[in-house]
C-alpha positions in Angstrom: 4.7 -18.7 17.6 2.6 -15.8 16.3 -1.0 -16.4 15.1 -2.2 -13.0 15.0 -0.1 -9.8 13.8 -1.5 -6.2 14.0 0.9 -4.1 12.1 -0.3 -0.1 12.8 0.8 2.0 9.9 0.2 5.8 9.7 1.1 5.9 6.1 4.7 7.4 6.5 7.8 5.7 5.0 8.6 4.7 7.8 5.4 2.9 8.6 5.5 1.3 4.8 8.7 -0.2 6.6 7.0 -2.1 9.4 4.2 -3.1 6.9 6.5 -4.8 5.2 8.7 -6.7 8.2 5.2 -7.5 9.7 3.8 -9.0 6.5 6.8 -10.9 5.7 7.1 -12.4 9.3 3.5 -13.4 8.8 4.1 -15.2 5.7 6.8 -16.8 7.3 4.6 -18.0 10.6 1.4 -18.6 8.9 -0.2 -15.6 10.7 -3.8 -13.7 10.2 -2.4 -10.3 9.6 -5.1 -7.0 11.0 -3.7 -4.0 9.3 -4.9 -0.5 11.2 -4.6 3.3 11.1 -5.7 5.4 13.8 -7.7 8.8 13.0 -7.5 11.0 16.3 -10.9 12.5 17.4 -11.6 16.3 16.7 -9.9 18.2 19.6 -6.9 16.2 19.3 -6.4 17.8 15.3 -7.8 20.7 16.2 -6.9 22.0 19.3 -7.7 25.2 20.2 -10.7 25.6 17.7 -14.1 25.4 17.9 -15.9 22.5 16.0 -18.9 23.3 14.1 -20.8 20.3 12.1 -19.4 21.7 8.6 -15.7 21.5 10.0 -16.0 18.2 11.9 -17.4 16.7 8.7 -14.6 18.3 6.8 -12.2 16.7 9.3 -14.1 13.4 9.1 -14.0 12.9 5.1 -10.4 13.9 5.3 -9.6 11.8 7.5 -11.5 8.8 6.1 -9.9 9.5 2.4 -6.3 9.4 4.2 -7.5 6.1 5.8 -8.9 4.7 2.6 -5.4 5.8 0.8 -2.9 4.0 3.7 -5.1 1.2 4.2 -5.5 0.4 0.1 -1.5 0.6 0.0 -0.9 -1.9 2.8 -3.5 -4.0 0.9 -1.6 -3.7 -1.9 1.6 -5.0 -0.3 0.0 -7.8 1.1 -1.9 -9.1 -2.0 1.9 -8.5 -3.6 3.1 -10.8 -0.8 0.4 -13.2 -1.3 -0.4 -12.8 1.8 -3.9 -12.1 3.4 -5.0 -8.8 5.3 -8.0 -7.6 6.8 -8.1 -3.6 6.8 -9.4 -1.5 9.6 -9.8 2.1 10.5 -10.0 3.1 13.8 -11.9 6.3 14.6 -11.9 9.0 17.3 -8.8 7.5 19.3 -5.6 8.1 20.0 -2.8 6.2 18.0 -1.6 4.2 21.1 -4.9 3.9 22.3 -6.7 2.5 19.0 -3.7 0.1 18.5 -3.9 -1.4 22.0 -7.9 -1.7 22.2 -7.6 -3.2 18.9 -5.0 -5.4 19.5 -7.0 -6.8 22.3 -10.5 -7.0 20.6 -9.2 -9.1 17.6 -6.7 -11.4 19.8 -3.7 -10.4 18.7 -0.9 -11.7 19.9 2.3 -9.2 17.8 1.7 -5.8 17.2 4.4 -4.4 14.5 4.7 -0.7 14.1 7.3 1.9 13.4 9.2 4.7 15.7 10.0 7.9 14.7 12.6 7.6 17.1 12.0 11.5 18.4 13.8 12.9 21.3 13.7 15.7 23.2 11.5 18.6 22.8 10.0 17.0 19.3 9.1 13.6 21.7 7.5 16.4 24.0 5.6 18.3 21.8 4.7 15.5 19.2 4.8 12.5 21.9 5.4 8.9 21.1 3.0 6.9 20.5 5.2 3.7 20.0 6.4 4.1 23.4 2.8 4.6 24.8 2.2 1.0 23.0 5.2 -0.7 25.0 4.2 0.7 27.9 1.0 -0.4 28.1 0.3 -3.1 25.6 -0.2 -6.8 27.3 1.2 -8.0 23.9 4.9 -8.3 22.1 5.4 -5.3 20.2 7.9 -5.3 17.5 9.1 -2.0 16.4 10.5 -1.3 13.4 12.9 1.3 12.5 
């Protein structure tokens, strides 16, 4: 069925709990499993500021230590699971965005993520990046709730 499962976590609990329904559905199908978290470029986190190099690097080692910390957790799981996982961050995109290009550059054929299930003005203001993914991924896309 599934050979290849990208499971996009941002860290939240409610990303913890589509890292764990993806890895168990690949240890149940035999699938590679990519594991991702997207880092948004600068003027996405920082809108209405102006960059300077000490603040962009500032914003770059954050970002990358947050990354680390997600991406050693879903490791965790996985290893837990006995089941195997690369690890990838994904720079200077947007979530929906690095999820989808990703999804198509390592041939994946599930990507399994988690909605915040926002509405109204929060969906406005914060958006929805798991929608974004349905909308425009050529893939299945489990999401997890």
């Amino acid at each position: 069925m599934y050979r290849h499962i990208l499971i996009a976590t941002d860290g939240s609990e409610l990303g913890a709990k589509a890292v764990d329904q993806g890895l168990d559905l690949a240890k149940q199908l035999g699938a590679n499993v990519t594991a991702i978290t997207v880092t948004e470029p600068w003027t996405a986190a920082a809108y209405g500021m102006i960059p300077t190099p000490t603040l962009i690097k500032v914003y770059d080692k954050a970002a990358a230590d947050n990354a680390a910390r997600i991406l050693a957790s879903v490791s965790d799981v996985a290893k837990k699971k006995q089941v195997a996982c690369d690890a990838l961050h994904v720079t200077d995109h947007y979530p929906a965005d690095g999820i989808i290009d990703t999804a198509k550059a390592r041939g994946c054929d599930l990507i399994v993520m988690a909605s915040h299930g926002r509405r109204g003005l929060a969906r406005v203001l914060l958006g929805s990046q798991a929608t974004r993914v349905l909308t425009l991924s050529t893939v299945p896309v489990l999401i997890c709730r």
